[in-house]
C-alpha positions as semicolon CSV with decimal commas, in nm:
position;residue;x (nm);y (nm);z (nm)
1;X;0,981;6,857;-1,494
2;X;1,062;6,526;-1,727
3;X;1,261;6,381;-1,985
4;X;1,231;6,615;-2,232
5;X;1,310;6,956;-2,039
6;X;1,426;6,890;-1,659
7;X;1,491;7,212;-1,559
8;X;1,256;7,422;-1,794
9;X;1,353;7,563;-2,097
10;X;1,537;7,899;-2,212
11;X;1,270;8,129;-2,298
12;X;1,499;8,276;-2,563
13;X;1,469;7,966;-2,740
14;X;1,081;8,034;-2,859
15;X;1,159;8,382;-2,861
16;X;1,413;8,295;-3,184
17;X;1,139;8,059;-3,349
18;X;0,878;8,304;-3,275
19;X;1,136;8,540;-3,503
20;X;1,180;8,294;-3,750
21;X;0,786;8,257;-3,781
22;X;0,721;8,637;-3,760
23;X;0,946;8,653;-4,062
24;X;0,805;8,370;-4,259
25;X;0,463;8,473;-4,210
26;X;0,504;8,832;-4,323
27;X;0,628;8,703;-4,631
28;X;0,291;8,497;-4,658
29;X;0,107;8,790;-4,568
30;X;0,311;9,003;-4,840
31;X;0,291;8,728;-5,130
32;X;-0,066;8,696;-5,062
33;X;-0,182;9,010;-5,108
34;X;-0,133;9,008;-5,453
35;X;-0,440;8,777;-5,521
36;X;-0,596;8,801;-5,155
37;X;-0,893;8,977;-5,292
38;X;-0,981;8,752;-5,540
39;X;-0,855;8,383;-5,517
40;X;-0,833;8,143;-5,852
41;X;-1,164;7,929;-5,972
42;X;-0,997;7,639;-5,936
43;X;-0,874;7,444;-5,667
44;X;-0,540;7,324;-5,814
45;X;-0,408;7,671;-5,874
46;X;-0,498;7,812;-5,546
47;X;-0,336;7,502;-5,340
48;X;-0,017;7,567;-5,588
49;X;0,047;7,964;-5,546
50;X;0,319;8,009;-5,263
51;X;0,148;8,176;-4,991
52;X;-0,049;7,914;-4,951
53;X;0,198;7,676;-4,974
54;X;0,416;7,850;-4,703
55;X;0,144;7,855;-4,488
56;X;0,084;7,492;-4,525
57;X;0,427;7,424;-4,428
58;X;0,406;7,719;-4,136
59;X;0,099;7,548;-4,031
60;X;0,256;7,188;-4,009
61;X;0,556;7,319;-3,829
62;X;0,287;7,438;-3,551
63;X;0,139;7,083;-3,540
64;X;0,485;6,930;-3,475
65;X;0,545;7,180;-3,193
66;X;0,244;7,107;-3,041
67;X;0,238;6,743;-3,079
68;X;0,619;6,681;-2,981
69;X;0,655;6,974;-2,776
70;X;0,867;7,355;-2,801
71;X;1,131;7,141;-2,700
72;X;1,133;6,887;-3,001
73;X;1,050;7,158;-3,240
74;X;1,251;7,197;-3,582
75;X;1,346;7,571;-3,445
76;X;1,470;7,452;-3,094
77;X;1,698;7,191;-3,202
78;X;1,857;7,518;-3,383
79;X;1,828;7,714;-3,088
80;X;1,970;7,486;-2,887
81;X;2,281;7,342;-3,099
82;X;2,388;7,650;-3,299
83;X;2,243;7,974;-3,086
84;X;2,248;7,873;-2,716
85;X;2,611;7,802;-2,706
86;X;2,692;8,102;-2,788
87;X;2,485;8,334;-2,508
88;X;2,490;8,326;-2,189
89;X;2,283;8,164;-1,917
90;X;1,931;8,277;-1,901
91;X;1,798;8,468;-1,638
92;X;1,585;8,199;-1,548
93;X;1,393;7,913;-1,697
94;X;1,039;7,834;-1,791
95;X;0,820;7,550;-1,812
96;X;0,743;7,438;-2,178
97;X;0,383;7,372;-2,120
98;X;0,265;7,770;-2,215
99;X;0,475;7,789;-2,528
100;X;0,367;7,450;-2,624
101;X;0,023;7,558;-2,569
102;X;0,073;7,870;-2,789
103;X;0,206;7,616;-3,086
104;X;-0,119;7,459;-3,084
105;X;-0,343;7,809;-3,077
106;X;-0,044;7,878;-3,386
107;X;-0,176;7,604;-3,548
108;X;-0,568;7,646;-3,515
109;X;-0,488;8,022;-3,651
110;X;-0,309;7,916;-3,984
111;X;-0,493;7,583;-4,044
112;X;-0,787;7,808;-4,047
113;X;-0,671;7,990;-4,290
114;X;-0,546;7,728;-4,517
115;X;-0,912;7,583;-4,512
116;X;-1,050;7,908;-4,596
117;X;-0,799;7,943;-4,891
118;X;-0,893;7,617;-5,011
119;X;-1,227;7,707;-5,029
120;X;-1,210;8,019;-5,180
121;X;-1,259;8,284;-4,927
122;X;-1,102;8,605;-5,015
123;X;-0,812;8,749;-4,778
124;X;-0,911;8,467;-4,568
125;X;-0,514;8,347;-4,595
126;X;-0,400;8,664;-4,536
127;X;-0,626;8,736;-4,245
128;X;-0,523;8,405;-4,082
129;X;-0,148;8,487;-4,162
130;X;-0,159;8,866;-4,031
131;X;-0,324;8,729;-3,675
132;X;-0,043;8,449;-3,637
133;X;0,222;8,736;-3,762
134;X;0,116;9,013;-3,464
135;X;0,058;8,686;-3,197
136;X;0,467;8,553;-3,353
137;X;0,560;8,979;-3,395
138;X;0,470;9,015;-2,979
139;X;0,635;8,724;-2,882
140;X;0,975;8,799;-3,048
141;X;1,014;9,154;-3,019
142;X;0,872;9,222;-2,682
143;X;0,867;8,869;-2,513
144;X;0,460;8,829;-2,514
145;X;0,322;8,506;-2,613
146;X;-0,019;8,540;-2,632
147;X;-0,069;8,129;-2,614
148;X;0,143;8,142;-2,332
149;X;-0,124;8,399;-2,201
150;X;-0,416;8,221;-2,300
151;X;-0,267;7,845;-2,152
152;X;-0,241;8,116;-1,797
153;X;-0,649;8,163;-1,828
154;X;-0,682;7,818;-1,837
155;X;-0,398;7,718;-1,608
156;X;-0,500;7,919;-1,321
157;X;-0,845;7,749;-1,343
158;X;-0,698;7,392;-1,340
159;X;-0,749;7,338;-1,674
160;X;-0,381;7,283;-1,864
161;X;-0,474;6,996;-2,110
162;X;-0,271;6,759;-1,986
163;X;0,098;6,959;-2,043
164;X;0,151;7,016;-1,690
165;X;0,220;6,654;-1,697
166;X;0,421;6,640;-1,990
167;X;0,686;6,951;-1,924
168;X;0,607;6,964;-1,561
169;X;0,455;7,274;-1,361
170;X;0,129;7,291;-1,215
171;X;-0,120;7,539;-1,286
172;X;0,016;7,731;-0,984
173;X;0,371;7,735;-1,114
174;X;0,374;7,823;-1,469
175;X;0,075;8,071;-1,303
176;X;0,402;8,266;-1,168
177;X;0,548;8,520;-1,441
178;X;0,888;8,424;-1,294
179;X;0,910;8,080;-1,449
């Protein structure tokens, strides 16, 4: 593959920031309801009320994953130090490209909805936060990353955005469910 991720990474690793994420973002979803309906006048009070601030920070930590990669991720380097020592060898490995992929669709999904907060939409924060909750919900509880899924569309027509290069795989390989 390359530097960062020779052999592919543990798909358990994603699977716990995916958790971690889930978690956060139903707390957004929660906090926001209380004013989701109808946001503050002014700017300055909606870009100060916590759910939007969470998802400001939820939304950055997408940005890094895509940018740097799963593997460079805030949530990986816990994985990897404090939570993969302690289980056992993974069934088998996976290329980083898909769940890298899925950071940046994570991203698109709550930047979205920080824009539409900013400008006032109602429940447009929450909306935002309950699609990336179900997409971070599937991928931790039952192992389905729907980024991963989309990046496959794409993949299989040749089309990978340049990660294939960067965490290895061609569109054939990370095509196969078994990597």
């Amino acid at each position: 593959m390359n530097a960062h991720s020779p052999s592919g990474i543990d798909p358990r690793g994603p699977r716990f920031g995916a958790a971690i994420t889930a978690t956060l973002l139903l707390i957004t979803v929660g906090a926001g309801l209380e004013t989701a309906g109808t946001p503050a006048a002014d700017l300055a009070t909606r870009v100060s009320e916590f759910p939007f601030v969470l998802l400001t920070v939820l939304s950055a930590l997408f940005l890094w994953g895509f940018i740097g990669g799963i593997t460079r991720h805030p949530y990986g380097a816990i994985f990897k130090k404090i939570v993969r020592p302690r289980l056992s060898a993974p069934e088998f490995l996976e290329s980083a490209a898909g769940p890298t992929f899925a950071q940046g669709v994570g991203f698109v999904v709550t930047a979205v909805g920080v824009v539409l907060h900013i400008s006032g939409v109602p429940f447009g924060l929450v909306g935002a936060a309950g699609a990336a909750f179900i997409a971070a919900f599937l991928n931790s509880v039952f192992a389905y990353c729907l980024g991963c899924e989309i990046y496959l569309v794409f993949a299989k027509r040749g089309i990978t955005f340049g990660l294939d290069r960067r965490f290895g795989g061609t569109p054939a390989e990370v095509s196969d469910p078994q990597i």
